[in-house]
Structures are given as C-alpha cells and as structure tokens.
CHARMM-style PDB file with segment names, atoms N, HN, CA, C and O in Angstrom:
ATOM      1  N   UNK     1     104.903  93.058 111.768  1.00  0.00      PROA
ATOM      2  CA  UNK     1     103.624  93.517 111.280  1.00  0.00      PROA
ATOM      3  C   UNK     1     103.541  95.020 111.555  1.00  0.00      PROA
ATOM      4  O   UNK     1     103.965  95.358 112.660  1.00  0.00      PROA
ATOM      5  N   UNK     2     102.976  96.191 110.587  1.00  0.00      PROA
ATOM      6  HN  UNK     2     102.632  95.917 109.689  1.00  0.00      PROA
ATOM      7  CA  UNK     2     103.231  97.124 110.972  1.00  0.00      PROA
ATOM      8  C   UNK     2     101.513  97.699 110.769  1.00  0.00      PROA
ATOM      9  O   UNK     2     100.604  96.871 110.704  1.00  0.00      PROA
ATOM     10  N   UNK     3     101.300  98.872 110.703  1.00  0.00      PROA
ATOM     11  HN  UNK     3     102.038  99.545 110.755  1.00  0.00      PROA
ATOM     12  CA  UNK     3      99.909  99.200 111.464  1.00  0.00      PROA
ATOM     13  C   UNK     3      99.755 100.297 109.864  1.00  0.00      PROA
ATOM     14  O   UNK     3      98.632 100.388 109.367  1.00  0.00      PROA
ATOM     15  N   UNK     4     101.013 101.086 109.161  1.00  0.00      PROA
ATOM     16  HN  UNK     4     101.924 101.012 109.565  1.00  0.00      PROA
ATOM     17  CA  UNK     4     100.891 101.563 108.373  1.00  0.00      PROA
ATOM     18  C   UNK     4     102.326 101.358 107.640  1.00  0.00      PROA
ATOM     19  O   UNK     4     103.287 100.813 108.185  1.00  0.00      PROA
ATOM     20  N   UNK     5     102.320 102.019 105.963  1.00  0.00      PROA
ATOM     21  HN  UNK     5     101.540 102.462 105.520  1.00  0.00      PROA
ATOM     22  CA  UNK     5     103.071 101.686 105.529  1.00  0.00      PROA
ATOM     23  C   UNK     5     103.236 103.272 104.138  1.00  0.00      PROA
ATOM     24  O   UNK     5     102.268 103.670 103.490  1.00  0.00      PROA
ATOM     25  N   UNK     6     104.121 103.640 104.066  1.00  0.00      PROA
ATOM     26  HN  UNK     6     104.907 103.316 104.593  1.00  0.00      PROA
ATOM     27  CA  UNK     6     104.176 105.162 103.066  1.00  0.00      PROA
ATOM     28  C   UNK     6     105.062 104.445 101.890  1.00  0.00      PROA
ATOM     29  O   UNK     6     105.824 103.544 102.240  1.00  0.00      PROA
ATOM     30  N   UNK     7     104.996 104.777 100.636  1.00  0.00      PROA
ATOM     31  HN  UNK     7     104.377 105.508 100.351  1.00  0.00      PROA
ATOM     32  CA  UNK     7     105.555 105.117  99.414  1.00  0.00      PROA
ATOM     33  C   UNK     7     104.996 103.699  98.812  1.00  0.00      PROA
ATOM     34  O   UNK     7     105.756 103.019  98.123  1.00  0.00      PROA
ATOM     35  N   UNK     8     103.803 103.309  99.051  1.00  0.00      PROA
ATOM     36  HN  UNK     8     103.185 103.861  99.611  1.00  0.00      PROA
ATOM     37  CA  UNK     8     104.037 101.858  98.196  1.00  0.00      PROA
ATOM     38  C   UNK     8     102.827 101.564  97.586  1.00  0.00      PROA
ATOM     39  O   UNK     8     102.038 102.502  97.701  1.00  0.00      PROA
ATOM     40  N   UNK     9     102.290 100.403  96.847  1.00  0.00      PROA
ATOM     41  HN  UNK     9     102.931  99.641  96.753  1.00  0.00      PROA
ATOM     42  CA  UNK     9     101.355 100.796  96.052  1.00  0.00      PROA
ATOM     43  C   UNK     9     100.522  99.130  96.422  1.00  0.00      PROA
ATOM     44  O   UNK     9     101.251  98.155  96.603  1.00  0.00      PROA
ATOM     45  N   UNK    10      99.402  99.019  96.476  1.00  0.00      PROA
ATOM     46  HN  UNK    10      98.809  99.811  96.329  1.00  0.00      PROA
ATOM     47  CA  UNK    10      98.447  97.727  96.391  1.00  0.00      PROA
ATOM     48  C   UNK    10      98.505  97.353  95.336  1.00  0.00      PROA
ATOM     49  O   UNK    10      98.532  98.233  94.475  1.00  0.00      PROA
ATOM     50  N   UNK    11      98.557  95.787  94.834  1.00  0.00      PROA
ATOM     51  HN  UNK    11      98.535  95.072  95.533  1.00  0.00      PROA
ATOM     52  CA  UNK    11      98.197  94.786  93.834  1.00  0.00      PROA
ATOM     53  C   UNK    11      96.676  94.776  94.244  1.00  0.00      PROA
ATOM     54  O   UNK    11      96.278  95.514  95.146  1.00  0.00      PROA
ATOM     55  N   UNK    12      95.650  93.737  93.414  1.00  0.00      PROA
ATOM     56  HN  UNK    12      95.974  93.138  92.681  1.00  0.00      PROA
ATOM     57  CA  UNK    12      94.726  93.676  93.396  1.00  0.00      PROA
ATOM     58  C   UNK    12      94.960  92.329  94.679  1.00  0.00      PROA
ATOM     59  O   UNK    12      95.851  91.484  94.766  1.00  0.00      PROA
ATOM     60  N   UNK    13      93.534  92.637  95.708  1.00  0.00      PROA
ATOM     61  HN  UNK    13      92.810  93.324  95.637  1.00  0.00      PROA
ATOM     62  CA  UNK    13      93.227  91.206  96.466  1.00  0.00      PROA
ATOM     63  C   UNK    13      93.077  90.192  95.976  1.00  0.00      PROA
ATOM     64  O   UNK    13      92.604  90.252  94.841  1.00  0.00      PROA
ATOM     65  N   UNK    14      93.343  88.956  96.466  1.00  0.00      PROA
ATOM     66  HN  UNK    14      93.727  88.907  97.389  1.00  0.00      PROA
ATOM     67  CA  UNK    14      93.144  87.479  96.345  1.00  0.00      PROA
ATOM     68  C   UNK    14      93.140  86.507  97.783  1.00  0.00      PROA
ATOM     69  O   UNK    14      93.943  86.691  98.698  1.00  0.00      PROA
ATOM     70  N   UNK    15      92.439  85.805  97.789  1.00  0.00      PROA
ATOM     71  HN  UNK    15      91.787  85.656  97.046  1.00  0.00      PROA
ATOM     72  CA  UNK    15      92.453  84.677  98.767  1.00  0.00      PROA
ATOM     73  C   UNK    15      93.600  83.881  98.801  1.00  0.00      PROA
ATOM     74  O   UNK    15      94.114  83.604  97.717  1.00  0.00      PROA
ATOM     75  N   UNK    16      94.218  83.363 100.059  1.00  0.00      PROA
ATOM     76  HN  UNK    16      93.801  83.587 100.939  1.00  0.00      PROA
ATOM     77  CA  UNK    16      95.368  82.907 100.198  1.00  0.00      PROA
ATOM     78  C   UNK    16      95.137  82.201 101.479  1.00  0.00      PROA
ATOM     79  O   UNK    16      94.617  82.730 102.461  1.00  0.00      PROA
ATOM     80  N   UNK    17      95.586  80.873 101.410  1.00  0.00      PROA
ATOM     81  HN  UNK    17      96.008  80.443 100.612  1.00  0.00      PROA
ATOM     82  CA  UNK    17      95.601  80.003 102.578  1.00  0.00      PROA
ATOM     83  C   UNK    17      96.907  80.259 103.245  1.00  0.00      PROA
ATOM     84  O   UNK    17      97.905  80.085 102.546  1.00  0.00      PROA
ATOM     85  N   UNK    18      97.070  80.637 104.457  1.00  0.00      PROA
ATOM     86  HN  UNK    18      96.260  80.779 105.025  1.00  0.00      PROA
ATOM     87  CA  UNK    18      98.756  80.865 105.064  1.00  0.00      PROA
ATOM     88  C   UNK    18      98.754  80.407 105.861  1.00  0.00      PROA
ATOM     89  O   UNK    18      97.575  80.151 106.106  1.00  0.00      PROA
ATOM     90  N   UNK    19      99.648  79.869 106.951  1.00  0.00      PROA
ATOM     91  HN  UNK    19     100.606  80.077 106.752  1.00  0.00      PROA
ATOM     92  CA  UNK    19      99.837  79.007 107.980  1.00  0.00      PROA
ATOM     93  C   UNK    19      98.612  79.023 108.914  1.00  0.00      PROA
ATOM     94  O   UNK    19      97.913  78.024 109.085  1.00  0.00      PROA
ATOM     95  N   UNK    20      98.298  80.698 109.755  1.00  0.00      PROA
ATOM     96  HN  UNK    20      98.866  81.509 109.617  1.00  0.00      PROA
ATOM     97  CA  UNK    20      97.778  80.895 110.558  1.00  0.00      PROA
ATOM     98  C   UNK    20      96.310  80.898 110.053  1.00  0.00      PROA
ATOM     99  O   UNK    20      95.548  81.323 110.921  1.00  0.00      PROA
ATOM    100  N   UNK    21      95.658  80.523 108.822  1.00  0.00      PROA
ATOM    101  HN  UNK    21      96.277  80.178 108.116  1.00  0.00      PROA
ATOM    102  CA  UNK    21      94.616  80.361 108.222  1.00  0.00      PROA
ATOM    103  C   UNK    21      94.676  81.108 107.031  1.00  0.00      PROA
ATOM    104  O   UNK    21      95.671  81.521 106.436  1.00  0.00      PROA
ATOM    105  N   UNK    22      92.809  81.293 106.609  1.00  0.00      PROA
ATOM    106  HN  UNK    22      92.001  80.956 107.092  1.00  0.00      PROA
ATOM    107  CA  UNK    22      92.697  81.853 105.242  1.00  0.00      PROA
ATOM    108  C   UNK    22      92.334  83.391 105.433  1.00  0.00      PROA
ATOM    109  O   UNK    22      91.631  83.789 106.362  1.00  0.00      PROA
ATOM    110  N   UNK    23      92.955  84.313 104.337  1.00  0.00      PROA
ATOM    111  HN  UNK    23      93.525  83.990 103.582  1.00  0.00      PROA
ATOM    112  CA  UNK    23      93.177  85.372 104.128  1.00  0.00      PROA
ATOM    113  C   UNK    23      92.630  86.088 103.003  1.00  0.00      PROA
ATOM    114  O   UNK    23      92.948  85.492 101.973  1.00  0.00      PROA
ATOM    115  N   UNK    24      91.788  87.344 102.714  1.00  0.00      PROA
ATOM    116  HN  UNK    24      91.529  87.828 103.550  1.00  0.00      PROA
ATOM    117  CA  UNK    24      92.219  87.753 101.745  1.00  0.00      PROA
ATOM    118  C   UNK    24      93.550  89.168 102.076  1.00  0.00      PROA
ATOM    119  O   UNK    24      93.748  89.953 103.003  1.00  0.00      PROA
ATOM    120  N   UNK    25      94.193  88.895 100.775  1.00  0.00      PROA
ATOM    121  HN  UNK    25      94.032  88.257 100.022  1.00  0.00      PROA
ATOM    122  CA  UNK    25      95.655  89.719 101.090  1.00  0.00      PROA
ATOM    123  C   UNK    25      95.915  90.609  99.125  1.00  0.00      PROA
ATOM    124  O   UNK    25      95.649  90.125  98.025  1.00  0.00      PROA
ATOM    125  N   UNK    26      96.321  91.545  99.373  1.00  0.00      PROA
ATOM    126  HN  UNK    26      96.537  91.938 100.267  1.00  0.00      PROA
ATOM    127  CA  UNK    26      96.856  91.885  98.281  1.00  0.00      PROA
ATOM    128  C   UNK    26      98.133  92.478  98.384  1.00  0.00      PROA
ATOM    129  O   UNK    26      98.205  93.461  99.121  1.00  0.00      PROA
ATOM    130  N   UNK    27      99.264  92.060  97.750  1.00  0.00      PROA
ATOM    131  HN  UNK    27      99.206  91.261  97.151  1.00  0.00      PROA
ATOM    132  CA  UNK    27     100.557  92.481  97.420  1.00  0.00      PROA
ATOM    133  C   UNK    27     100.961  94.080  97.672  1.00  0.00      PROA
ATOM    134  O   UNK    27     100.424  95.130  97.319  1.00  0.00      PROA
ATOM    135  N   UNK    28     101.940  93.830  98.304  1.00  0.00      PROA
ATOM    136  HN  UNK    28     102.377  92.977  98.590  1.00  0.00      PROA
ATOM    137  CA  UNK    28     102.713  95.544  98.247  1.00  0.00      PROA
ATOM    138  C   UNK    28     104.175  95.519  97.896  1.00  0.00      PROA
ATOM    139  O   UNK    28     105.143  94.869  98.292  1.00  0.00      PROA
ATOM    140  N   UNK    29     103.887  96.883  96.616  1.00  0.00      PROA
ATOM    141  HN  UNK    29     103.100  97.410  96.295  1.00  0.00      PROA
ATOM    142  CA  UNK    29     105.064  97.464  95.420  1.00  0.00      PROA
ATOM    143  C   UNK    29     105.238  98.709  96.146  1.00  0.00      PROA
ATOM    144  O   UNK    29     104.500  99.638  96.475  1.00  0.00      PROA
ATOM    145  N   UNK    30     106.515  98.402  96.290  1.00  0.00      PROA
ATOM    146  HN  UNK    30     107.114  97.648  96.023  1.00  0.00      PROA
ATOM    147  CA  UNK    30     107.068 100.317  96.282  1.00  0.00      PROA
ATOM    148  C   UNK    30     106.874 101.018  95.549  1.00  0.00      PROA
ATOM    149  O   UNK    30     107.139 100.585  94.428  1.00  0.00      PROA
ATOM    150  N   UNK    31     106.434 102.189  95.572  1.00  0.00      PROA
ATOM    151  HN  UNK    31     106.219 102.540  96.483  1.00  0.00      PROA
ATOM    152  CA  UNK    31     105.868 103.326  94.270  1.00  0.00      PROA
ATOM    153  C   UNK    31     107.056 103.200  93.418  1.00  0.00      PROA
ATOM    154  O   UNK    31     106.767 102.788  92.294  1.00  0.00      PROA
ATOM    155  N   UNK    32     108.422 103.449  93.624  1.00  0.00      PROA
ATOM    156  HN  UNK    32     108.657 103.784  94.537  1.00  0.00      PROA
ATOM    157  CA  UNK    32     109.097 104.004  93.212  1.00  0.00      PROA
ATOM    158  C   UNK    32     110.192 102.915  91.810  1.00  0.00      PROA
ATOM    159  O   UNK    32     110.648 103.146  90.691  1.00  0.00      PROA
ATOM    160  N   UNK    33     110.179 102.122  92.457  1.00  0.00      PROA
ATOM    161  HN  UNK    33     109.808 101.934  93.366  1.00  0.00      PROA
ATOM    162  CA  UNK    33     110.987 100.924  91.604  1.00  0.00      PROA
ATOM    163  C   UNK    33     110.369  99.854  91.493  1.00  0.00      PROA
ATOM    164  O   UNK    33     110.768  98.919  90.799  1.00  0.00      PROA
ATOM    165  N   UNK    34     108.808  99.853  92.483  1.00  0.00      PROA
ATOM    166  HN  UNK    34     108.484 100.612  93.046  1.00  0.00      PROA
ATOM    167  CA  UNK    34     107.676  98.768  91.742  1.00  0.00      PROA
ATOM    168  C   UNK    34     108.132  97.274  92.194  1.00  0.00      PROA
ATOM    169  O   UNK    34     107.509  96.271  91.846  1.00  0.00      PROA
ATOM    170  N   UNK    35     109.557  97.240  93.199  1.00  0.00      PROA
ATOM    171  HN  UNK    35     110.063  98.055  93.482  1.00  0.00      PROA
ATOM    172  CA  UNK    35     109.738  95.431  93.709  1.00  0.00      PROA
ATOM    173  C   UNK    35     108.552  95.311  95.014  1.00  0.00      PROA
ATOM    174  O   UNK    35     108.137  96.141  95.821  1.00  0.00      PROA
ATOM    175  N   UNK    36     108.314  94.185  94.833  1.00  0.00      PROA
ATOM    176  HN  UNK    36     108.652  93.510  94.176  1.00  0.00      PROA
ATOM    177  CA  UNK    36     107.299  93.405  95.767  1.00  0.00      PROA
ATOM    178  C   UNK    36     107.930  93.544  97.361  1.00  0.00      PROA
ATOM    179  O   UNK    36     108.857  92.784  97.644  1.00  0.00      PROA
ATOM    180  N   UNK    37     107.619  94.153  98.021  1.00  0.00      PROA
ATOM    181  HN  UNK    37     106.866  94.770  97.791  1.00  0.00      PROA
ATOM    182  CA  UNK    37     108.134  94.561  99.506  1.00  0.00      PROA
ATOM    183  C   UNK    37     107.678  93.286 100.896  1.00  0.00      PROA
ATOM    184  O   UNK    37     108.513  92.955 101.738  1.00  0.00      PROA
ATOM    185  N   UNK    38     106.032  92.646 100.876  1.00  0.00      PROA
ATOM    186  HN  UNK    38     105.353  92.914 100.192  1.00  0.00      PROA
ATOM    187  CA  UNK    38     105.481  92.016 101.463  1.00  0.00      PROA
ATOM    188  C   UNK    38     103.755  91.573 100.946  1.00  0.00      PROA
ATOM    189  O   UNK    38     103.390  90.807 100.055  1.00  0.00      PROA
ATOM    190  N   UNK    39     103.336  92.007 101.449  1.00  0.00      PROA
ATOM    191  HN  UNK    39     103.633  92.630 102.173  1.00  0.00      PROA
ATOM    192  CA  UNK    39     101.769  92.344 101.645  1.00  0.00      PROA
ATOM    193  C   UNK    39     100.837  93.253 102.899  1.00  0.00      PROA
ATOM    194  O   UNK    39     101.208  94.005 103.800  1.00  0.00      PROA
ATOM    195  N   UNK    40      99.750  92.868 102.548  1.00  0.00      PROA
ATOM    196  HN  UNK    40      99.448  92.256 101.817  1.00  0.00      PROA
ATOM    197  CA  UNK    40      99.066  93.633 103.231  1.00  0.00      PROA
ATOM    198  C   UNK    40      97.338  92.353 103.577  1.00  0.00      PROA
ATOM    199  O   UNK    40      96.733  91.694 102.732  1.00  0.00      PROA
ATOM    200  N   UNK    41      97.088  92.449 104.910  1.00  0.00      PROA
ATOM    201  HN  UNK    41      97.580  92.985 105.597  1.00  0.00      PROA
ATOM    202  CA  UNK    41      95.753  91.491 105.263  1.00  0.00      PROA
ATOM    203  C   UNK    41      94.731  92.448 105.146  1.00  0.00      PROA
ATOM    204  O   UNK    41      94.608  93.400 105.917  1.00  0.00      PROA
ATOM    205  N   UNK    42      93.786  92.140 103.919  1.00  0.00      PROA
ATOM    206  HN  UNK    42      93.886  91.367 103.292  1.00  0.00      PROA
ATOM    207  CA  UNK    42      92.706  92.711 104.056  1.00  0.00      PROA
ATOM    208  C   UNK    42      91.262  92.010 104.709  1.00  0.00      PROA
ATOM    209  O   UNK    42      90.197  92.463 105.127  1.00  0.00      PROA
ATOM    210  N   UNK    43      91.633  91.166 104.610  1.00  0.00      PROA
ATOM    211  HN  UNK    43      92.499  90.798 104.270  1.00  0.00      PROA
ATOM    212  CA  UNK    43      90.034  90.501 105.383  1.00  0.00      PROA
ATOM    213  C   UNK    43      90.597  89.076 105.688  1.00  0.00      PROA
ATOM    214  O   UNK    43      91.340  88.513 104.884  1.00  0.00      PROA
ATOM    215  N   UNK    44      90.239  88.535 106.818  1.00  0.00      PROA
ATOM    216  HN  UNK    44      89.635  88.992 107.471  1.00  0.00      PROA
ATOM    217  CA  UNK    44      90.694  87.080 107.746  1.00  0.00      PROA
ATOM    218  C   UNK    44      89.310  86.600 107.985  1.00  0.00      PROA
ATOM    219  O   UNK    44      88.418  87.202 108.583  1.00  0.00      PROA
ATOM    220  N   UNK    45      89.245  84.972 107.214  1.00  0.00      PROA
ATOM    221  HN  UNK    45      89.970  84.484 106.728  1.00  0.00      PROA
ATOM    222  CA  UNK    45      88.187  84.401 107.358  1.00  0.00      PROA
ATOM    223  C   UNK    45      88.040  83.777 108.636  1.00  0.00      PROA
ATOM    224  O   UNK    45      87.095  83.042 108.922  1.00  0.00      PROA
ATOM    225  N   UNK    46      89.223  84.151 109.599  1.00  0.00      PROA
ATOM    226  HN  UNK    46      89.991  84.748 109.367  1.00  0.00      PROA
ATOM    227  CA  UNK    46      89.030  83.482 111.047  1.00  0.00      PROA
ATOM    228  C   UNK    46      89.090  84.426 112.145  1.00  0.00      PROA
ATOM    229  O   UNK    46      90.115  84.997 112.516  1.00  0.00      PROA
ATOM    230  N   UNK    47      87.905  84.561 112.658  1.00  0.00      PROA
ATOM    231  HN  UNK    47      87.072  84.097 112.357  1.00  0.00      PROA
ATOM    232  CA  UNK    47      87.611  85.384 114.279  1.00  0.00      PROA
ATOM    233  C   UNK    47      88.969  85.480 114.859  1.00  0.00      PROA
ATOM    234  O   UNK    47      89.485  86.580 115.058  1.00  0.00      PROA
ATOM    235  N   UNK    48      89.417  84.646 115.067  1.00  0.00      PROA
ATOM    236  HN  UNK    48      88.998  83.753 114.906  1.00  0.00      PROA
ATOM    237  CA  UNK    48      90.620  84.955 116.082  1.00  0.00      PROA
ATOM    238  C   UNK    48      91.965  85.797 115.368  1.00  0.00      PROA
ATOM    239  O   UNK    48      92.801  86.398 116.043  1.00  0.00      PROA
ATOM    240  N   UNK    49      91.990  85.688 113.569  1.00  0.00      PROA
ATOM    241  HN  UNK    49      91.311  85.200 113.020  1.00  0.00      PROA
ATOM    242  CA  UNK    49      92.926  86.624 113.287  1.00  0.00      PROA
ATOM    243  C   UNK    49      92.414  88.239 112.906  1.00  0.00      PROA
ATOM    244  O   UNK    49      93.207  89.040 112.410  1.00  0.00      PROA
ATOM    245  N   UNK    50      91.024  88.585 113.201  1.00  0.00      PROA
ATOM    246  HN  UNK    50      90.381  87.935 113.604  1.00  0.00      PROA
ATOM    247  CA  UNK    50      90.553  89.365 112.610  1.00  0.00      PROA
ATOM    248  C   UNK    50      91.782  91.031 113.226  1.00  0.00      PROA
ATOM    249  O   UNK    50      91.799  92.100 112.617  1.00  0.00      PROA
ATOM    250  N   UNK    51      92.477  90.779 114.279  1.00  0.00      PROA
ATOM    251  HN  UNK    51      92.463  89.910 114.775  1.00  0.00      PROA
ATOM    252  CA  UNK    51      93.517  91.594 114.629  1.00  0.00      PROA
ATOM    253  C   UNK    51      94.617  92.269 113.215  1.00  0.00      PROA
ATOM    254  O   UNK    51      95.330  93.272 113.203  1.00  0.00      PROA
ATOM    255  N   UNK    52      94.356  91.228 112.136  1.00  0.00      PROA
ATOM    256  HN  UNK    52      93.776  90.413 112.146  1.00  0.00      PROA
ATOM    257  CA  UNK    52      95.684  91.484 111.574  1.00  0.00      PROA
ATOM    258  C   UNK    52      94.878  92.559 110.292  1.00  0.00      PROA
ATOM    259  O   UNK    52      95.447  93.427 109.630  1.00  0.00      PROA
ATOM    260  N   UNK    53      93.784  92.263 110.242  1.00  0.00      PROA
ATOM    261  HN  UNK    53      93.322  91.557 110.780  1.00  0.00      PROA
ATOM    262  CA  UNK    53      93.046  92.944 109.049  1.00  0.00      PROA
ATOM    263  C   UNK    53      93.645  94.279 108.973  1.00  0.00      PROA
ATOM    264  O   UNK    53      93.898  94.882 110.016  1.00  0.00      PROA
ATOM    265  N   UNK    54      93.844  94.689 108.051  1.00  0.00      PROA
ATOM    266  HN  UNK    54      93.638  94.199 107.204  1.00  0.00      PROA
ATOM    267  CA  UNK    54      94.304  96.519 107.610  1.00  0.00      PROA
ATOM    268  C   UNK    54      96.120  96.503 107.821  1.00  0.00      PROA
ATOM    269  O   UNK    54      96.738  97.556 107.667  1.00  0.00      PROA
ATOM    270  N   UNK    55      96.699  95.476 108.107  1.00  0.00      PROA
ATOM    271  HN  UNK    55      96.197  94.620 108.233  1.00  0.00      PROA
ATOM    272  CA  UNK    55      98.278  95.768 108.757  1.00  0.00      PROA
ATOM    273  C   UNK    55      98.651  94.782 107.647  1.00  0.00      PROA
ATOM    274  O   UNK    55      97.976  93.863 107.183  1.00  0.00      PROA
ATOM    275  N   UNK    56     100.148  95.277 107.266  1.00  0.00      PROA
ATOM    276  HN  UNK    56     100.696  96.023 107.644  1.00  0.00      PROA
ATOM    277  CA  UNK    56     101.016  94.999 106.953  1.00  0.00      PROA
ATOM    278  C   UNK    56     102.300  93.873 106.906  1.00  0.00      PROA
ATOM    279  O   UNK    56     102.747  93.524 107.998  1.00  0.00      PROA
ATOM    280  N   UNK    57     102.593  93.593 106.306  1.00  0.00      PROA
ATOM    281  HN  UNK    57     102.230  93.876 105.418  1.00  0.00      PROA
ATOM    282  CA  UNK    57     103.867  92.417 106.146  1.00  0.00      PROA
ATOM    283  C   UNK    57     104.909  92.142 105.404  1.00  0.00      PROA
ATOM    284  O   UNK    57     104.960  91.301 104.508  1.00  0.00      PROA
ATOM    285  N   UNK    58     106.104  93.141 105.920  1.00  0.00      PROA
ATOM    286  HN  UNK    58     106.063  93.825 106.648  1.00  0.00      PROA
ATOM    287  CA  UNK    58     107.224  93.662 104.657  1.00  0.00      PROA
ATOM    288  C   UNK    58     108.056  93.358 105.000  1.00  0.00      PROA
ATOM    289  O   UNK    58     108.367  93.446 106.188  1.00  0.00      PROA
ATOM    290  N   UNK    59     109.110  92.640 103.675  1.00  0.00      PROA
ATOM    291  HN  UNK    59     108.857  92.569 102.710  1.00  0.00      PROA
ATOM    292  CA  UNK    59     110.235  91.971 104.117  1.00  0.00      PROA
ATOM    293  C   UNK    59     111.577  93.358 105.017  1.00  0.00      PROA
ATOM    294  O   UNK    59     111.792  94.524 104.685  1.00  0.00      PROA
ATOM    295  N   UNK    60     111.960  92.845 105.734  1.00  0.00      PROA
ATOM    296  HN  UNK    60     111.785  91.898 106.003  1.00  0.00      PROA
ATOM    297  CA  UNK    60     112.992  94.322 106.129  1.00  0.00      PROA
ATOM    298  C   UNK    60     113.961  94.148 105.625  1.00  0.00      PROA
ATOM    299  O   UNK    60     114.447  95.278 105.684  1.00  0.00      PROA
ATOM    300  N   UNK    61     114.707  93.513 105.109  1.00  0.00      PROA
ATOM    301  HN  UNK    61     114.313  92.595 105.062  1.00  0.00      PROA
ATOM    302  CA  UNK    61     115.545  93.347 104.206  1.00  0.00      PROA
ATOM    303  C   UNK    61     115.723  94.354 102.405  1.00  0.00      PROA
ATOM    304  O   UNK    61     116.672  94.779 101.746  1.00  0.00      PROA
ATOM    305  N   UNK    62     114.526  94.342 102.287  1.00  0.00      PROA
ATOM    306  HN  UNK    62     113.755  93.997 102.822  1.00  0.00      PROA
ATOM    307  CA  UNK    62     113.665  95.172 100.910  1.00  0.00      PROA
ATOM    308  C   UNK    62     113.346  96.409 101.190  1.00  0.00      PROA
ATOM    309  O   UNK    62     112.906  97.038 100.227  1.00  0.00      PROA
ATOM    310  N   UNK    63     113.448  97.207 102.599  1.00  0.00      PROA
ATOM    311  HN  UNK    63     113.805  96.696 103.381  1.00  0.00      PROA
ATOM    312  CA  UNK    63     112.586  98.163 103.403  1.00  0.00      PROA
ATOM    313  C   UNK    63     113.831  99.660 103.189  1.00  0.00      PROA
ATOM    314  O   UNK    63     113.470 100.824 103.016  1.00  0.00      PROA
ATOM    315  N   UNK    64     115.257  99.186 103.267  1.00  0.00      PROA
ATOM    316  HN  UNK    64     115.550  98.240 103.408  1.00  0.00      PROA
ATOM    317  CA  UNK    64     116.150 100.192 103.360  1.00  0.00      PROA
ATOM    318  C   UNK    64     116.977  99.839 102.098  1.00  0.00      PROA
ATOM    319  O   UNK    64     116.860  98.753 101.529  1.00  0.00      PROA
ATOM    320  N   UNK    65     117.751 100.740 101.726  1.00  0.00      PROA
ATOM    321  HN  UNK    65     117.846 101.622 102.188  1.00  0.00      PROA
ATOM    322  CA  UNK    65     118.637 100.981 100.698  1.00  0.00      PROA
ATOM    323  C   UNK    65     119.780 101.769 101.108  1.00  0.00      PROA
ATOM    324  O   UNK    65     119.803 102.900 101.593  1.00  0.00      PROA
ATOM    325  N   UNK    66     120.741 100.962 100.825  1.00  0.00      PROA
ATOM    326  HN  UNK    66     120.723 100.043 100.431  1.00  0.00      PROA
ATOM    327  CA  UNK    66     122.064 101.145 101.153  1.00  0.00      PROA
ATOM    328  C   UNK    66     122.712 102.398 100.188  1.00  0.00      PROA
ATOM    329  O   UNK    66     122.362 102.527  99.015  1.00  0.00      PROA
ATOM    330  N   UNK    67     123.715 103.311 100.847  1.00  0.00      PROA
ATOM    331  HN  UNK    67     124.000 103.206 101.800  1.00  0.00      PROA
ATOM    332  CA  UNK    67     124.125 104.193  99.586  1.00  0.00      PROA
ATOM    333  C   UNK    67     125.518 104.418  99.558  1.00  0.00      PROA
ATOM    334  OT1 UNK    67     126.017 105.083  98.650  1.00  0.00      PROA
TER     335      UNK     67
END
C-alpha cells in the first residue's frame, strides 16, 4: 500500500465489496501507456478500514520496466 503514487491517471469511482469489506475505489492507469497498474481507496464504508482511504494498491510487477 503506498501513501502516494506519480505518472498515473484515476478511472472514475465505484463501490466494490473486497475481502476486508466495502469500498469505494477507482482504478489506476499509467499516464503514459494507459495499462491498469492497481487502484486507489477512496472512501471505506468500515470504521476500522478508514486508514486505507487516499492510499494506493499497485501491482509491482506493472510498476518497473525492464530495458
């Protein structure tokens, strides 16, 4: 989970049920080539995850580019 995230772009929010409860979350695109990297928690309908709100969730695998 990261706290910030540079070069990438928001999808529109949606509600999403995920393990640790319900979420709203919207998608994150790299500016540059536009693939789906992770997401991002914008609002947690549960008190106890309200920690994750504003942070990040990107695959690291998708994060570097090999040259």
């Amino acid at each position: 989970m990261f706290q910030h995230a540079m070069n990438i772009v928001l999808g529109p929010k949606y509600d999403k049920q995920l393990i640790t409860g319900r979420f709203s979350i919207a998608d994150v695109f790299c500016s540059k080539c536009g693939e789906e990297l992770g997401w991002k928690y914008v609002q947690s309908y549960d008190l106890k995850n309200r920690y994750k709100e504003g942070k990040f969730i990107l695959e690291e695998l998708k994060m570097f580019q090999e040259y």
